[in-house]
Every structure is written in structure tokens, then in C-alpha cells.
N, C-alpha and C positions, 0 to 999 in steps of 0.2 A: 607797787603791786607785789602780792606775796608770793612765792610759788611751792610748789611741791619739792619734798626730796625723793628720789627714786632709793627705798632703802630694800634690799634684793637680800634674800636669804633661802639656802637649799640646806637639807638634809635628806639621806639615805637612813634605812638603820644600818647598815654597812658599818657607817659613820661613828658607830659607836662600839663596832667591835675590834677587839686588838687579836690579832693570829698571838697563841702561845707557842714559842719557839725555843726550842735549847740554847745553852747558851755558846757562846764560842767558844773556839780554843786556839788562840794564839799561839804563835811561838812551835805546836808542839811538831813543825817538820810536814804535815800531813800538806799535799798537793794533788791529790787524785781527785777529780771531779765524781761524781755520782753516776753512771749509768742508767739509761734510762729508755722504755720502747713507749708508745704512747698509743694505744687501739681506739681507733674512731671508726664510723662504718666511713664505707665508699662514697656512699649517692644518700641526698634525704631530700627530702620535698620541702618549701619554702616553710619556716614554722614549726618543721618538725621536730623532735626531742632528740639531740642528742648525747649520750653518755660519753663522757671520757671516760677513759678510764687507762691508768699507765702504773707500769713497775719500775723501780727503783732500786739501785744494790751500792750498796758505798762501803769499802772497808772498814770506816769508822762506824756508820749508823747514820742515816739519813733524819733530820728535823723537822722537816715539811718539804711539799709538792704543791707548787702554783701554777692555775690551769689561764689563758689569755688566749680572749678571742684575738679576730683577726687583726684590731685594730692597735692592739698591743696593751688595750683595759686589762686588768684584773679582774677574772670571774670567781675567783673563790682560791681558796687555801684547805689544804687537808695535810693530817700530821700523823694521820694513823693509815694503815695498809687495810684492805685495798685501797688504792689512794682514787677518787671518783669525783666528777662532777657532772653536773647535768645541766646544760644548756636547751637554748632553740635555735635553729638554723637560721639565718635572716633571708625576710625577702627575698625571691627573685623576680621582680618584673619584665627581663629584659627577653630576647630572643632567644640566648643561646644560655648555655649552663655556666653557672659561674662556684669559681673555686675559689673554697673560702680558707685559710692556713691558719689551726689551731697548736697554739704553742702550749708546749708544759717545761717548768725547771724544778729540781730539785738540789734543795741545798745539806749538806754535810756540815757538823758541827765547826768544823773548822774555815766555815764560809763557801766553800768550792761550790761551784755550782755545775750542773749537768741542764743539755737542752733538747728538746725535741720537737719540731715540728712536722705537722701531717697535715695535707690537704685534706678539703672535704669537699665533694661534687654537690652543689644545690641545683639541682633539677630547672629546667626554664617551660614560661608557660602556665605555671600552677597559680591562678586570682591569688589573691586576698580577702577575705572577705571582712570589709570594716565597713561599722556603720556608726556613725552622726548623727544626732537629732537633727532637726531644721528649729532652729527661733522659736520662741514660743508653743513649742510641743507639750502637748496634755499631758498631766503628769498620769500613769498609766501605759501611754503609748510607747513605743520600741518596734523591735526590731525582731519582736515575740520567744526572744531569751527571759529568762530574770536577769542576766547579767544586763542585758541592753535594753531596760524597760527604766523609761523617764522616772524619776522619783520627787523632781523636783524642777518645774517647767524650766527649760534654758532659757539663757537671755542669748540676743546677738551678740554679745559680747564675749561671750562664752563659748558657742560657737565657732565665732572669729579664733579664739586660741587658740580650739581644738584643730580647724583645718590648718594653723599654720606650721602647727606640731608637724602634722601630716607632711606638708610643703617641703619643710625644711631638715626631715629624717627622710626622704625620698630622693628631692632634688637640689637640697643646700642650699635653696634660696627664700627669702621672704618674699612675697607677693612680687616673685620674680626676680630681686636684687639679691644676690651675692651675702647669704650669712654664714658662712665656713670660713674667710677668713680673716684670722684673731681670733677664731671662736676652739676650742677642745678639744676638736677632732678637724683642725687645720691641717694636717700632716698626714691624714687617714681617712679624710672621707672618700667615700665612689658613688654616686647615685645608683638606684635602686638596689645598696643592700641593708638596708634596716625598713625594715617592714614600718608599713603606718599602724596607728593607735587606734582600735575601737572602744568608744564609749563606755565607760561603766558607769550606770544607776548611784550603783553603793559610792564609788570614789568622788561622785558630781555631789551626791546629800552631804557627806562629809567636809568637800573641801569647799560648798556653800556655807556649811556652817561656822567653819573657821574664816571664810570672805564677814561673814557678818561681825564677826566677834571682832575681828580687825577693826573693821568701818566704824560700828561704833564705839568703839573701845578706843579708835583714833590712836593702835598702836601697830608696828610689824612686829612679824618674827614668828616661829614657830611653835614657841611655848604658850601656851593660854595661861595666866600666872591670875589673873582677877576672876578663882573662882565662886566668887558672889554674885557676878556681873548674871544678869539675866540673858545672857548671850554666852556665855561661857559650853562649850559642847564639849572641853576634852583638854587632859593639859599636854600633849604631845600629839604630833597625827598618829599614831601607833593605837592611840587611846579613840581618840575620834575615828579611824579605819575601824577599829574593835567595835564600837558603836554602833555603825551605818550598817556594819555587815549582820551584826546581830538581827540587825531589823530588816533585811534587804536579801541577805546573803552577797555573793560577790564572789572579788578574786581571794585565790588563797593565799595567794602570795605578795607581797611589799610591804612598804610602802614608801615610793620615794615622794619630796612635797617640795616646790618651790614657791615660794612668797615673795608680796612684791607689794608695794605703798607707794603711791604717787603716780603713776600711770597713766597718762590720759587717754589712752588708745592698747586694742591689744597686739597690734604691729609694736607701739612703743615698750610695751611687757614684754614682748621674745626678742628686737633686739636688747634690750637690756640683759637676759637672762642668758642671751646666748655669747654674750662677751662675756660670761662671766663662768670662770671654770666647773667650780661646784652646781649652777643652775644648768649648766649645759652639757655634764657626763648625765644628767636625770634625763634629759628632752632627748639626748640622743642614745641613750644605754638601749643594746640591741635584746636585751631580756624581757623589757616591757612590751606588754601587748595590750592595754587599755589604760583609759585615763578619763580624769575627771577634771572639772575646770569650775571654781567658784569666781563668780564676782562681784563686788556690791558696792556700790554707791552713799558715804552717807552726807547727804548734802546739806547739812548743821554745821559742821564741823567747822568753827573760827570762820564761819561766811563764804569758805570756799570750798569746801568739800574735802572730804578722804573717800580713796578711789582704795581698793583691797581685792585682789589677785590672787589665786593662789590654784596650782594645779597639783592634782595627786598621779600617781603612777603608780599601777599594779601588774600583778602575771597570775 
């Protein structure tokens, strides 16, 4: 009997960019770390935007400032003054306020590093408000956003990813069982502080159409490379996000994509994806706030079928 391979692929455009950085300087005696103050507000509501923002002084000249949330990710690099990033606050479901401790460091030509951390109060009590299609929703209907308006009827299947997203950026578990550990965020997760995913239109048309292009195409991964193929929508998700949104509107921001070939279930996609580091900084990155989920079936393929997966992630 033949079987499937599970062949699991993620990309960020993160991924493809390199921080420019000075270069070092060895040898020349210098040992003084950077100084550094780090201003975040006090209190923010579950969701809300907040700006870093920090100074920097080093005898030498400072190279760059790197901003990490609480879990000790990488939110972004800045090389020029003022030195900023902007984030969103995570979820808080629980009873009481929860504090979340935002780290900045800045390093000096000669390596040294400077650090600072600052709480932040996340307010408790504040919903969420996410919404889900249900199965077979008319393309049209939503949630009476454009962002949350069907574009492309879901399947159960698709569905199914979408709430386990949910599940398991909430309470770390898959239909109850334990997926935190081995998984990315083994050492850092806490239930209820990464908010859940609401649906996006644009990102569900898109990463339907790369589900297709896979299925029939009877290939993974994230490049579309058979631009002749009558299924061909985009040769990177950057190009197909660009696409969807054109026609749809959407989020402004992303796009991260995970793929996935061979699957027979979407419990069996996200544990897959969540043992696997690259698929599981996307499913659990606390900047996302919507998401899209294609699936497709094509059941030709050598008499057994190719099964094609693939979720996008926006803000």
C-alpha cells in the first residue's frame, strides 16, 4: 500500500530579510555595554497597539536595537534613531491583569550589548472579538466586515484548522491533548496570552488557491514555479496575498504561509506543523490577528489522492 509523505514547509517574509549591521571591532579594548531606558505605556487593553520606543548611548556608537516580546521572539530590529517598534498587546482572557515584560538590547560595534526590560499591564476582562465561518458558508456572507466576508465557501476542513489555531494559541492543546511540548514555544507558553485568529476573506481566497495549485500540481512548497499550469495564482504567497487583496481588500500587513502535502486530517496538519519550528513561530506569532486556511483534495493523483494545506497569516 502506498502512503503519503508529510512534506511541511513555512515561510515569514521576515525570512528573507537580513538586519544591516556594522561591523565589529575586535581587539580594540572597548568593554562598555550601551545604555539604554526603554518607554512603553503602563496599562493597554487586550489587542491594543503598542509603541516601543528606547534610547541608546555608547561611547563607541551604537549598530542596532532589538525589540522581544515577552516570549523572548524577535519583533523587529532598528539601526537608525529614534529607535521604535510597534507591536499589539496579547490577549487577556483571564480574571485578573496580566503583565507582560517587553525586552530591548542594543549592541555596540564592538559587540557589547546593553538590556532593558519593562513590564506592561494588559488589562483583564476585555472579549475578543473573532469570528469563524461555519462549513459551507455562502460566499458573500461574514461577519459584515470586508475583512470577514466569505469569498470562497469553506470546507469542514478548513474550518477544522481554523478553530484548532484558536485551540492551541489559547490553551496549548489540540482537541484537548497537550501541543506545547517539543513544540517552539515549549519553554514560553502560558494560556490565554496570545489572542485567537479571526478569519480573513482575502487570506482564505489566496491560500485556496495555492491548496489548488499544490493538489493538482501534485507538488509542496511555497514557490508556484509551473507558471503555465492553469492553476498557477502567484509564484510566492507575497504575490498571491498581493492578488486576493487587490480584489478583496484585506489585511495590511503579512504574510506568513505554512504548507503542508500529505495530511489526512487537519488535527494531523497542526500536529505536524507544530513539532516543527518554522510552522510553529507562524501558528503562534503574537502579531497575528487573522488568518486564512485552504484545502483541496485531488483524488487522481497515482489512485490515491494528494491532500494540499496551506494557512496564511495576516495583521
Amino acid at each position: 500500500m502506498r502512503t503519503h509523505t508529510l512534506i511541511p514547509a513555512a515561510l515569514t517574509l521576515s525570512a528573507l530579510l537580513a538586519a544591516c549591521t556594522g561591523p565589529s571591532v575586535p581587539g580594540n579594548g572597548d568593554t562598555q555595554a550601551p545604555t539604554l531606558a526603554l518607554t512603553v505605556p503602563a496599562t493597554v487593553t487586550p489587542g491594543a497597539t503598542i509603541k516601543l520606543q528606547a534610547s541608546a548611548q555608547d561611547n563607541v556608537g551604537i549598530t542596532r536595537v532589538e525589540f522581544y516580546d515577552a516570549s523572548g521572539q524577535l519583533l523587529g530590529t532598528d539601526t537608525t534613531p529614534p529607535y521604535e517598534w510597534v507591536t499589539a498587546a496579547p490577549a487577556n482572557t483571564g480574571s485578573s491583569t496580566l503583565t507582560v515584560n517587553f525586552t530591548v538590547k542594543a549592541y555596540d560595534a564592538a559587540g557589547n550589548v546593553g538590556t532593558k526590560t519593562i513590564p506592561v499591564q494588559v488589562t483583564a476582562g476585555t472579549s475578543v472579538t473573532v469570528f469563524l465561518p461555519e462549513a459551507g458558508a455562502a460566499v458573500g456572507s461574514g461577519n459584515g466586515t470586508v475583512e470577514g466576508t466569505v469569498r470562497v465557501s469553506p470546507s469542514a476542513e478548513e474550518v477544522e484548522v481554523m478553530r484548532l489555531v484558536n485551540e492551541v494559541r489559547t490553551k496549548g492543546t489540540l482537541n484537548g491533548q497537550d501541543a506545547i511540548k517539543g513544540s517552539c514555544v515549549e519553554a514560553t507558553f502560558q494560556p490565554n496570552t496570545l489572542r485567537p485568529l479571526s478569519y480573513s476573506g482575502t487570506l482564505a481566497h489566496a491560500a485556496i488557491q495555492h491548496s489548488i495549485y499544490q493538489s493538482q500540481e501534485a507538488v509542496g512548497g511555497h514557490e508556484e514555479t509551473r507558471t503555465t499550469s492553469p492553476y498557477f495564482y502567484g509564484a510566492m504567497p507575497w504575490d498571491r496575498f498581493a492578488r486576493s487583496r487587490a480584489l478583496f481588500g484585506g489585511p495590511s500587513r503579512g504574510v506568513g504561509e505554512n504548507v503542508l502535502g500529505g495530511a489526512e486530517s487537519a488535527l494531523q496538519a497542526m500536529q505536524v506543523w507544530m513539532t516543527s519550528p518554522g510552522h510553529c513561530r507562524n501558528i503562534m506569532d503574537e502579531e497575528y490577528n487573522v488568518i486564512g486556511v485552504g484545502y483541496r483534495l485531488n483524488p487522481n493523483w497515482e489512485g490515491i489522492g494528494y491532500q494540499a494545506w496551506t494557512q496564511m497569516f495576516g495583521l
